[in-house]
LUMMI-601936 format. One record per residue: x, y, z of N, C-alpha, C in turn; residue in three letters. Coordinates in steps of 0.05 Angstrom, whole numbers, plus 5000, padded with zeros to 4 digits. Atoms other than C-alpha are relative to their C-alpha. Example, Ala and Ser with C-alpha at 12.3 -4.5 7.8 and 13.67 -1.06 7.14 Angstrom:
BEGIN
501849765000524649105156501850245000Ala 498449764999527349795143498550225014Ser 
This chain:
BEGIN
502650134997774572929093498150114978Unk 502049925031768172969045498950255006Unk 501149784992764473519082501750085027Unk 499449924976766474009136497549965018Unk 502350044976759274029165499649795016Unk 500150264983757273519218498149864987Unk 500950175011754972889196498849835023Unk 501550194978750972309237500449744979Unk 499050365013753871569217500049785013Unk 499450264982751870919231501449734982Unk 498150145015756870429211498349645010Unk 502350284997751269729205502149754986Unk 497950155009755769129201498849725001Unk 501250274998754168349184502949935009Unk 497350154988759567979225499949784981Unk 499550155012757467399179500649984975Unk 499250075029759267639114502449874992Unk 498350085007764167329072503749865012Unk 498050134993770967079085501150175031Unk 499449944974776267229146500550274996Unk 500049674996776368019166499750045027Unk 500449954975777768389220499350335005Unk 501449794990772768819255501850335011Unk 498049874988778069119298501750184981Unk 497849915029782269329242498250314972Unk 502949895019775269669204500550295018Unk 501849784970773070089272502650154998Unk 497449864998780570369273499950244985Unk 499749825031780470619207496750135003Unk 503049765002772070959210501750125022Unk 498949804980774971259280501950184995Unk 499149845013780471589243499850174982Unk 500449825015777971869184496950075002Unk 502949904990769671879209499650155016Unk 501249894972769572029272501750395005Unk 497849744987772472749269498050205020Unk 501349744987771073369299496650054991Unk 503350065016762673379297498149914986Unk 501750285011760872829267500249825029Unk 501550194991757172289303500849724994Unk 499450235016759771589289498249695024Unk 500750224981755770949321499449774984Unk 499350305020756070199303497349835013Unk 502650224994750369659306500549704986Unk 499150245025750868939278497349844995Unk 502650185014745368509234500149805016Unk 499850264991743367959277499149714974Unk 500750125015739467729215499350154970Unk 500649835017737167939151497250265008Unk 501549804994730668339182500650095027Unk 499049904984734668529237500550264989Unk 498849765015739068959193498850164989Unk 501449695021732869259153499050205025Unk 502549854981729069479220503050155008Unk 497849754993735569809235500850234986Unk 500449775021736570169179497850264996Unk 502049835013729870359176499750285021Unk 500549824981729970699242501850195003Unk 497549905005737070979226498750304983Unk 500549835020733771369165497850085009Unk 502549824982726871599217501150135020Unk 498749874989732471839254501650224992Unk 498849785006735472279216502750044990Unk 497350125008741571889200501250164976Unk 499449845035745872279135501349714996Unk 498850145015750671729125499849725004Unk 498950294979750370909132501649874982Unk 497950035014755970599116500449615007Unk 500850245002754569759104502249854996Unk 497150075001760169309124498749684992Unk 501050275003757968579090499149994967Unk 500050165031756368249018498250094987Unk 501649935033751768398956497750015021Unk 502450114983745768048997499250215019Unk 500349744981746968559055499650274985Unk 500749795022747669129003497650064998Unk 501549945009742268998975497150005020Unk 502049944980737268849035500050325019Unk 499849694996739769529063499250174988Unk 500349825014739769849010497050174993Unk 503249965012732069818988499750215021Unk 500949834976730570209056500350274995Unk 498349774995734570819035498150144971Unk 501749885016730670878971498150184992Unk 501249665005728471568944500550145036Unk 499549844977731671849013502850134992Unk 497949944998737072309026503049864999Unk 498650094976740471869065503349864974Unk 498050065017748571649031500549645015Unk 499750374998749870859026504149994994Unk 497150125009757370719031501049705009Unk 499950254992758969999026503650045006Unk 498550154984764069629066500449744984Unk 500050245011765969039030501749745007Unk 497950184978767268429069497249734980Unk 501150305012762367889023502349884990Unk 498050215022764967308980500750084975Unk 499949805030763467688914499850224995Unk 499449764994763068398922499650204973Unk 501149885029759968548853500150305004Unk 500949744997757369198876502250195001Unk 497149844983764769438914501350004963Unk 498049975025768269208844500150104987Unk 500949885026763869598795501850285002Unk 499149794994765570128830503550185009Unk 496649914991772870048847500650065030Unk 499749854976771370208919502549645015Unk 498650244982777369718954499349845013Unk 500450244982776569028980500949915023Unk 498950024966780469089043498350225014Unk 501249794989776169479095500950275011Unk 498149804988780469919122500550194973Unk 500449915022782270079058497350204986Unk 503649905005775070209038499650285005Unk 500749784980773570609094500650274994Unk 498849825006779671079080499050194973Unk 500649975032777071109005497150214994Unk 504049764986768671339032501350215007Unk 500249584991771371949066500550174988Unk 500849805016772072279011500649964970Unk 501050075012768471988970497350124981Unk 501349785004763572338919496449815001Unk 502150184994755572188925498850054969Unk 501550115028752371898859497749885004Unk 502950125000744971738852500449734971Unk 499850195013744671138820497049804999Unk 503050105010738470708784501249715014Unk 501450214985735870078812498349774992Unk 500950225020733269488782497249805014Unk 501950104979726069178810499049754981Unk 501150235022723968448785497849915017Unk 501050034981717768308819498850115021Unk 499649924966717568468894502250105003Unk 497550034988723468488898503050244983Unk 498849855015729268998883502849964994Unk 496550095010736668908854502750184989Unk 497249815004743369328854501649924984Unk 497950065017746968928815499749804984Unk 500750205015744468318785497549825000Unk 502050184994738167858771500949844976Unk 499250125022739167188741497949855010Unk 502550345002734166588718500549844987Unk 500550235003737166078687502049945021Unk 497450044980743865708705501150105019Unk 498549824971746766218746497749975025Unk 501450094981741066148796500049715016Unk 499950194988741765418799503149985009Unk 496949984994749765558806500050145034Unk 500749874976747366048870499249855014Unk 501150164991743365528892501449845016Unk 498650254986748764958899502550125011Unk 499949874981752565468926500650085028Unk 501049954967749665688984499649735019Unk 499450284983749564989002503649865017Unk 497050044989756965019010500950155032Unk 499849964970758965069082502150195008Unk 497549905003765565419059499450194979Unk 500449865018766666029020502550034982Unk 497449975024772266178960499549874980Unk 500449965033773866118889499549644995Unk 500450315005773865258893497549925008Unk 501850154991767965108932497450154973Unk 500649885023765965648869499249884979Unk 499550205021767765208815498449715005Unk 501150224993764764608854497350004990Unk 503349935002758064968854499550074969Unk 500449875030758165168775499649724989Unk 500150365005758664438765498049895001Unk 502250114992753564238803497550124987Unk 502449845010748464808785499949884969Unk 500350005023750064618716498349714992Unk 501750255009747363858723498049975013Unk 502049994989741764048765497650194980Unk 502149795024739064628708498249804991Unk 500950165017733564388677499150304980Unk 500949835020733364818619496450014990Unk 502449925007726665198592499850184971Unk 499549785029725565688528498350215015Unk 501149694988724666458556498950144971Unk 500449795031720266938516499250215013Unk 499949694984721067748533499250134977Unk 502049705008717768288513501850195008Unk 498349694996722668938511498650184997Unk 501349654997719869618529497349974982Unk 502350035003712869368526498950024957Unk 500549985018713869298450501249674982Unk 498550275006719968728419499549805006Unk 500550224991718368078425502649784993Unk 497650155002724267578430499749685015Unk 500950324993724366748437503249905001Unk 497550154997730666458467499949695011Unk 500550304996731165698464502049895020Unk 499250184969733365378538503150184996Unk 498349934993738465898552502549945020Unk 498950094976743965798598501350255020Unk 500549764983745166478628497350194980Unk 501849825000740166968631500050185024Unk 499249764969742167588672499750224991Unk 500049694998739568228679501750235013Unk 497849884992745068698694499050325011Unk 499749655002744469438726503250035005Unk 497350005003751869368743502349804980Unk 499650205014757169078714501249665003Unk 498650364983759368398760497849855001Unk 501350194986757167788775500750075032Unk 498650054978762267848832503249834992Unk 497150175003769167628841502650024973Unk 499249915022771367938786498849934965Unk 501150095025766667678735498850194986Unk 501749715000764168228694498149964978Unk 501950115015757567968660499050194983Unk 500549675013755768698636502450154995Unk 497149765009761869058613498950334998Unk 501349705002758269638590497250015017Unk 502049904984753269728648500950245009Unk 499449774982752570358673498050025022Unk 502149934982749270548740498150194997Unk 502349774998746271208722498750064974Unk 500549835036743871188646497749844994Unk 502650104994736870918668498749784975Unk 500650205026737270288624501749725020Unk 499350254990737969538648502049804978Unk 497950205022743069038610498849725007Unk 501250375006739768358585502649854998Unk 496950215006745867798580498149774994Unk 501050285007743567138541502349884986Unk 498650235009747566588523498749704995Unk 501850245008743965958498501849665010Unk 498850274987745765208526501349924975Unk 499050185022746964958457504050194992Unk 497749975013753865388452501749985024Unk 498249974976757265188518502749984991Unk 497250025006763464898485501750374990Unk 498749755011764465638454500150195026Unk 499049944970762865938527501949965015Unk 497550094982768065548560502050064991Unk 497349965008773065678510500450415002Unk 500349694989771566468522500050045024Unk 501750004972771066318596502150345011Unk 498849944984777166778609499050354985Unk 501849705014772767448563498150085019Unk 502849934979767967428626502150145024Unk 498949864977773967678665502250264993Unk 498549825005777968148622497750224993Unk 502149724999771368598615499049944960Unk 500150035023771068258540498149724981Unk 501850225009765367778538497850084985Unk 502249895017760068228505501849884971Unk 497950085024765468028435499549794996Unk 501150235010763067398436498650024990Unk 503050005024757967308376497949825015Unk 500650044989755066828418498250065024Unk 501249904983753167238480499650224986Unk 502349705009746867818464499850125025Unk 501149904979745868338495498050254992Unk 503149835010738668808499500550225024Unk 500949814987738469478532498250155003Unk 502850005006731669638552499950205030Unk 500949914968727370018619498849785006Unk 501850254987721569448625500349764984Unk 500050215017722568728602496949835020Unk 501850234990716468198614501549805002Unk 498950265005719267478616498649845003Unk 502550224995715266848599502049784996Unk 498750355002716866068611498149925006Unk 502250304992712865458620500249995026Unk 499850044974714765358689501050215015Unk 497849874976716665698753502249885006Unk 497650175000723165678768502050215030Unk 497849874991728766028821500950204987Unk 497649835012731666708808502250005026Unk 497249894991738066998833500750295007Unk 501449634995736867738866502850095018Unk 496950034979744767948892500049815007Unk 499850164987746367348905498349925018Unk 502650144978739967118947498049894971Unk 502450065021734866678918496649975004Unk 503650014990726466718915498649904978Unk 502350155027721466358874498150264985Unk 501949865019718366678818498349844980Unk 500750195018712866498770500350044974Unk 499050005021711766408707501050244988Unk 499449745018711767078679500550205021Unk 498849804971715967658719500450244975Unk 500449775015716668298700502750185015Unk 497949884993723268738714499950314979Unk 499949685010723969518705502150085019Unk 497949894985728370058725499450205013Unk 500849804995728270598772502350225004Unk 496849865009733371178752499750225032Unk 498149744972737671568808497549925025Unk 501850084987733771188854501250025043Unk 498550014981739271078912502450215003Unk 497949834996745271518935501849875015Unk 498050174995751271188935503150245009Unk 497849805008758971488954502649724987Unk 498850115017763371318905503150094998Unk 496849834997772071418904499750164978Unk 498749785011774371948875501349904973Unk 497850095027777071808801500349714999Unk 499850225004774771138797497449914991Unk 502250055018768770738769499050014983Unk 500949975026764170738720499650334992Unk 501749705003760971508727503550124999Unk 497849765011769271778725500549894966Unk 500450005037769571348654498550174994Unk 501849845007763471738636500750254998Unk 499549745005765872348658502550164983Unk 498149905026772072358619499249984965Unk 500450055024768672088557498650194991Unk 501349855000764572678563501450354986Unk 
């Protein structure tokens, strides 16, 4: 196990995340390697999204050390904010559709699995990404990819086809715009009707997409991704560099490492915040906040053990 001392864990579960999984099968595996000798282990489930925060919140006025989040990016990341600048250790559960966050990290996509993987697991403070109101673990996007989220979530079904359906669709619903950012309150940059635009603190979309290759969680710097509409044919023919970790190689796709970006457009438009979407206006503003959360992370896996060997 990670510690001998006693611990207090509440294991906060969305029954509706992502595809089929079984609960039963989860609870087996925390009871085995959580629940030992003086530790505390108790379960609660999100009825909704401010279900899950008011639980959390009262979890961490309780005195909670560990919560351990069984459900998708969305869940992640509504949890997550709560825990911010606290003690308190975040170990995700990964039962979404895309699992950006679980992948960066290597933490296993079967729960059980998972589970086994958290207990001794090491804890990493990790930066935080705020656009807005609003805060982000793993990704913010505003062009296409937002309207790709969009059509989406309209899908009644989840997996890699109803996927492809929605990339389609998002793509003839975009109505392209020209973004202009301001880097670290100094660079000024003019990109003409982009077709991604994603701010990265990790490195997934989800699903194995890895939009940021070189993101790191803890090296208190955000990753810009632009790709412009006018080079789709060269996008598509690279489509398969967004999954071997080798799409930054494209001359095509830029990328800007910065702390605060401004962003200006003519219009309001939809972002893309983990996978959830909220209206923003014209001009938004995204910064970072370093070692902000406390994550547990496997053992000899992720980004921070690259790091530490390169070291």
């Amino acid at each position: 196990m990670r510690k001998s001392n006693p611990k207090r864990i509440l294991v906060l579960v969305n029954p509706r995340s992502g595809l089929r999984w079984s609960f039963d099968c989860m609870r087996k595996a925390v009871d085995r390697v959580w629940d030992i000798a003086g530790n505390t282990v108790s379960y609660q489930f999100c009825q909704n999204r401010e279900d899950g925060v008011a639980k959390a919140r009262r979890a961490v006025e309780a005195g909670i050390d560990t919560l351990l989040v069984a459900g998708g990016d969305g869940t992640v990341n509504s949890i997550g904010r709560t825990l911010l600048g606290t003690s308190v250790e975040l170990g995700i559960i990964p039962v979404g559709s895309g699992n950006g966050f679980a992948r960066h990290f290597e933490i296993p996509l079967v729960p059980d699995k998972a589970v086994e993987a958290l207990a001794t697991a090491e804890v990493q403070a990790i930066d935080v990404g705020v656009v807005g109101e609003h805060t982000f673990l793993v990704t913010c996007s505003m062009a296409w990819e937002a309207a790709l989220t969009e059509s989406f979530a309209r899908s009644p079904i989840r997996g890699v086809l109803p996927y492809v359906f929605a990339s389609m669709q998002g793509y003839l619903e975009y109505k392209p715009q020209d973004f202009t950012v301001i880097l670290d309150g100094g660079r000024e940059l003019t990109f003409r009707k982009p077709l991604i635009f994603t701010i990265a603190n990790l490195s997934q979309f989800g699903g194995g997409a890895k939009i940021a290759p070189e993101a790191r969680a803890d090296d208190g710097f955000l990753e810009l991704v632009v790709a412009l509409r006018q080079d789709v044919p060269t996008l598509i023919a690279n489509l398969g560099r967004l999954f071997d970790g080798s799409i930054s190689r494209v001359p095509q796709v830029t990328t800007h490492r910065f702390r605060s970006l401004v962003v200006r457009r003519a219009q309001a438009a939809q972002i893309q915040v983990d996978g959830d979407l909220f209206e923003a206006a014209e001009e938004i503003e995204v910064t970072v906040h370093p070692a902000s959360l406390n994550v547990l992370v496997p053992k000899g896996t992720g980004k921070f053990a690259a790091r530490r060997k390169a070291k």
